[in-house]
Structure formats: structure tokens, C-alpha cells
N, C-alpha and C positions, 0 to 999 in steps of 0.2 A: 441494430444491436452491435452494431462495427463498433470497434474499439470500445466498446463501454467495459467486458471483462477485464481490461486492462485499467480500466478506471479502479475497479472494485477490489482487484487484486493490491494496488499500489492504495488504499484506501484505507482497508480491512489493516493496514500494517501502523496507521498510525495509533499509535498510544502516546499521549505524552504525559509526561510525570515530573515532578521534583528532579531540580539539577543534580549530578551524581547518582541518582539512586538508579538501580540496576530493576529493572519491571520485568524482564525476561527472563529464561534460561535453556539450557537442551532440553530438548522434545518438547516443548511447544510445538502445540496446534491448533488451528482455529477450521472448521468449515462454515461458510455461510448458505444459506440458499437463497436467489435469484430469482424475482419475480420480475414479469413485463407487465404491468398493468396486474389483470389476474392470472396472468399465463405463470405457469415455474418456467423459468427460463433456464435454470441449472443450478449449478454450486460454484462455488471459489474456498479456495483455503488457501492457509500459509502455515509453513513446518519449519521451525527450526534446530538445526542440529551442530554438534561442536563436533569440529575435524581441525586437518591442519591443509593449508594452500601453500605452494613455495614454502615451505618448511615451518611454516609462521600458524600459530594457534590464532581459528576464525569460527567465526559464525556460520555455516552457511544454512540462507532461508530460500526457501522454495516457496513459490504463489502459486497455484494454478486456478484455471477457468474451463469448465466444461460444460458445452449447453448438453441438457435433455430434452426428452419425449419430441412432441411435434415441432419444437424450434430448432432440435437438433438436426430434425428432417429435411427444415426447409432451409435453416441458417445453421452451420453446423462451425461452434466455435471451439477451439483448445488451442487453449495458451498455458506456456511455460516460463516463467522469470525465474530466475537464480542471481542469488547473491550472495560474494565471497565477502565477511565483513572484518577486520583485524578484530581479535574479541578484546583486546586492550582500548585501543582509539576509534573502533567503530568505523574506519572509513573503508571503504570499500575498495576492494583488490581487483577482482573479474566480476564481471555482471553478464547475465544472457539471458537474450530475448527472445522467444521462439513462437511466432502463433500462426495460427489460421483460422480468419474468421472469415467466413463465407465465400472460400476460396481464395482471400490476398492474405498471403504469406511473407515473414520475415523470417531470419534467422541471424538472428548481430551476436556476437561475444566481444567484451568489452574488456580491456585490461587495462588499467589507471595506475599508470608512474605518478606517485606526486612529491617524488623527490626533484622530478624534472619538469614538471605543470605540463603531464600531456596524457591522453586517452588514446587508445592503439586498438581501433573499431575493425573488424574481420568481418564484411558481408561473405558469410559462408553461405546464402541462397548465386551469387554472383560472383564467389571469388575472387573479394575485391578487397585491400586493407588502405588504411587511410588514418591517418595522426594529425590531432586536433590536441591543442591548446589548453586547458584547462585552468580553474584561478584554486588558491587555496582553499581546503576544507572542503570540495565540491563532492556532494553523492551524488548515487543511483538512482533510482527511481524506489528501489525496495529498503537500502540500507539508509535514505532521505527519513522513513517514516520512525526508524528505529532508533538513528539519532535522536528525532524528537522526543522520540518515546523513552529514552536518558536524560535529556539536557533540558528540554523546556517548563519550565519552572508554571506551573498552574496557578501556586497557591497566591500568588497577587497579581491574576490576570483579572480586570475587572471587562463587561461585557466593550464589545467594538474595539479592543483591542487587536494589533495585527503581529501575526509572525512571518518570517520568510527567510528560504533558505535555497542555496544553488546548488541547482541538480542537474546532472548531464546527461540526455536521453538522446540517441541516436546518432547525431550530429552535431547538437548546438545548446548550448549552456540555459537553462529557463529558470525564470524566477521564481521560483514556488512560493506562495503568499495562502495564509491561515487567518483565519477570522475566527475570536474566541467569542462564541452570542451568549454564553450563560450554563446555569445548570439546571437541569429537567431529572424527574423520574420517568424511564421509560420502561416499558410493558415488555418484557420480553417470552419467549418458549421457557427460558429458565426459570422467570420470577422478574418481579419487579427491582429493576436495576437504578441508583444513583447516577447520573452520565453527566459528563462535561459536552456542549456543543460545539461543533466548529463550524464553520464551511468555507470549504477550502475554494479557491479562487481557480475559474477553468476557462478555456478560450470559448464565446461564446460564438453561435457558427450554424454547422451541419450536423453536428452531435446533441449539444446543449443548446438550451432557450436564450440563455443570457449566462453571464460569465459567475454569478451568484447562484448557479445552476444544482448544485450539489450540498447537502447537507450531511453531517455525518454526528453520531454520538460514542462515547467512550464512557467506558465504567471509571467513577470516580472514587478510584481507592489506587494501592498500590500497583496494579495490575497495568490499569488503562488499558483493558480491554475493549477492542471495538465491538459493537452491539450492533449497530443499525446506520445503514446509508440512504437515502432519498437521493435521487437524482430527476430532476425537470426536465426530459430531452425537446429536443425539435419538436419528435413524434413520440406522444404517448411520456410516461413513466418508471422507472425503474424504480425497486427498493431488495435492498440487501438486509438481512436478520439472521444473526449468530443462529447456528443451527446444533452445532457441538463444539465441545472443546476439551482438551486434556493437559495436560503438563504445567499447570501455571505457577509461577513461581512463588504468589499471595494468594493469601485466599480470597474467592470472592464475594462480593459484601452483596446479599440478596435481602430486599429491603422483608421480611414476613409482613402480612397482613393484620 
């Protein structure tokens, strides 16, 4: 289960939509619940809320991951992401990382000059700061998905099309690569939803099967809300399914029978 809630967290946030149009807004929420195979494995959400950072009107969105009952016994996960996002240009100001999953812990806060191309990383589990580099345009891990969820144009994506976008996690700049497979009706707790599929590109390893490891669907309307994740691990399966939600900015479009 090592890092996979961080998978689900930074997943759960992609929505993409028509260039310009705005899919979100304050109080937004999403919970999902986590399945290991047949186990619950817990939940994930993401909230977002409008404040101000350095004096400047932002986004900030919150992820978290919590295991329950028997997994949290034996494997006991919680993780917290944050992200500061300019509510104008969407790029990201602070980011922070906070987890513990099965006892390995981080704790980064992240602050991105991009007037000067560099990221000002603070290990506050080690006391340690350190400034890296950075290229234009570059996000977060959480404000990555929310870009998409503004700027990437759906409506002439035809299937095996690829996106990709630079994201700065921890240390080192990573390509983030999208694969658009088509559109599906999937079955949800709420009702039968419209979805766009993706799957997003992961390192294939000690976590996943192969780097095609991960599938994911979004609602296909104004919203692009996420619905559902599939993930292939090493060992066993993961799947994530919208469990509630609140705040959305469109309505959403539930297919009646």
C-alpha cells in the first residue's frame, strides 16, 4: 500500500475540460473510498477553498488519505498534500507534503519563485533547505491536475492521443504523460455517469505492474469530475470510486435509466 494514497490523492484531482473554462470553485469536495482487492482500504479526498497566500488571491486544495479498519491496523496510512494555487494563473506558490505510510515519513513544504526558475524545498522531518532549479510553467503534484482540469481541451481529443506536463515533486522535475483511451458509461454509487478515460503514465517497478499500470475516468460534462481509478499493482489491485461530493460548480449530468 506504500505510496499508492499519494497516487489516489494526486489522481482524484484530475479533471480536464475545455481551454479557459473554469470546472471548479470554493468548497469543493470530493471523498473517495479505497479498495485493496476486496478489502476497504480507506478514503481520499480533496477540498478546495479560496484564501489569500503572500497577500495574493489562491486556491488552496487539500488531499488527504486515510487507511481504515484492519489495514489501518496493520498498515496504517495518512497523508496530507496542500496546495497554494494563484486563483488568476493557477500556478502554484507553496506545496506540502506530509505522510506516513507504514511508518516512513516525509514532511517537505515547498515554495516556487517563478520569477526566478527555482523551488526552495524545507525538509522539515531533517532540517534541511535546499534550492533547485525549476523550467517555466512547472506544477505541483496537486495544482498539475487542476491545471489540466482548465486548460486541456477534450473536445478534439481523439482515442491514443498523449498529454504531458512538468511537475516538480520533491527534488527533480518529472514528465507527466496522459493518455486519452476514449469514452465509456461507468456505473457509479451515484448513478450511471458519462466519463472521459485516461491513463496516466507511472514508473513501472515495486509499486506498479507496468508503467500503463493505472487507469482512471472523469465525468464528461462541465465538471470533469473524477469517478473511478483502477490501479495494477506489483501485488494484488487497487480501485478508487467517488463515494460523496459537494460544492460543484455544474451540474452533474447522471445518465437516468
Amino acid at each position: 500500500m506504500k505510496k499508492i494514497f499519494a497516487v489516489i490523492i494526486s489522481l482524484i484531482a484530475l479533471n480536464v475540460s475545455a481551454q479557459s473554462h473554469q470546472a471548479f470553485q470554493d468548497g469543493e469536495w470530493f471523498r473517495f473510498r479505497v479498495h485493496y482487492g476486496m478489502v476497504n482500504a480507506g478514503f481520499a479526498t480533496l477540498e478546495v477553498k479560496e484564501t489569500t497566500f503572500k497577500n495574493q488571491p489562491v486556491y488552496h486544495v487539500v488531499g488527504k488519505g486515510n487507511s481504515t479498519g484492519m489495514v489501518h491496523v496493520f498498515f496504517k496510512v495518512d497523508d496530507n498534500y496542500e496546495s497554494f494555487m494563484h486563483k488568476e494563473t493557477g500556478m502554484p506558490l507553496r506545496f506540502i507534503r506530509q505522510i506516513d505510510e507504514g511508518g516512513h515519513t516525509r514532511d517537505l513544504l515547498v515554495d516556487f519563485d517563478h520569477e526566478n526558475g527555482a523551488a526552495h524545498v524545507f525538509n522539515r522531518k531533517h532540517n534541511e533547505r535546499n534550492t533547485y532549479k525549476i523550467p517555466a510553467n512547472v506544477q505541483d503534484m496537486i495544482s498539475s491536475f487542476y491545471h489540466l482540469r482548465n486548460n486541456l481541451d477534450v473536445k478534439e481529443l481523439e482515442a491514443g492521443e498523449m498529454h504531458s506536463i512538468k511537475m516538480f515533486l520533491d527534488d527533480e522535475i518529472h514528465d507527466f504523460q496522459l493518455k486519452f483511451l476514449g469514452r465509456e458509461v461507468v456505473k457509479t454509487k451515484l448513478g450511471n455517469i458519462a466519463a472521459l478515460k485516461f491513463q496516466p503514465y507511472v514508473l513501472a517497478g515495486r509499486v506498479f505492474e507496468k508503467k500503463e499500470g493505472l487507469t482512471m475516468w472523469v465525468s464528461d460534462d462541465k465538471n470533469r469530475m473524477p469517478i473511478k481509478i483502477k490501479a495494477n499493482l506489483a501485488v494484488g489491485s487497487l480501485d478508487a470510486d467517488i463515494d460523496a461530493f459537494k460544492g460543484l460548480k455544474h451540474p452533474l449530468n447522471i445518465i437516468m435509466d
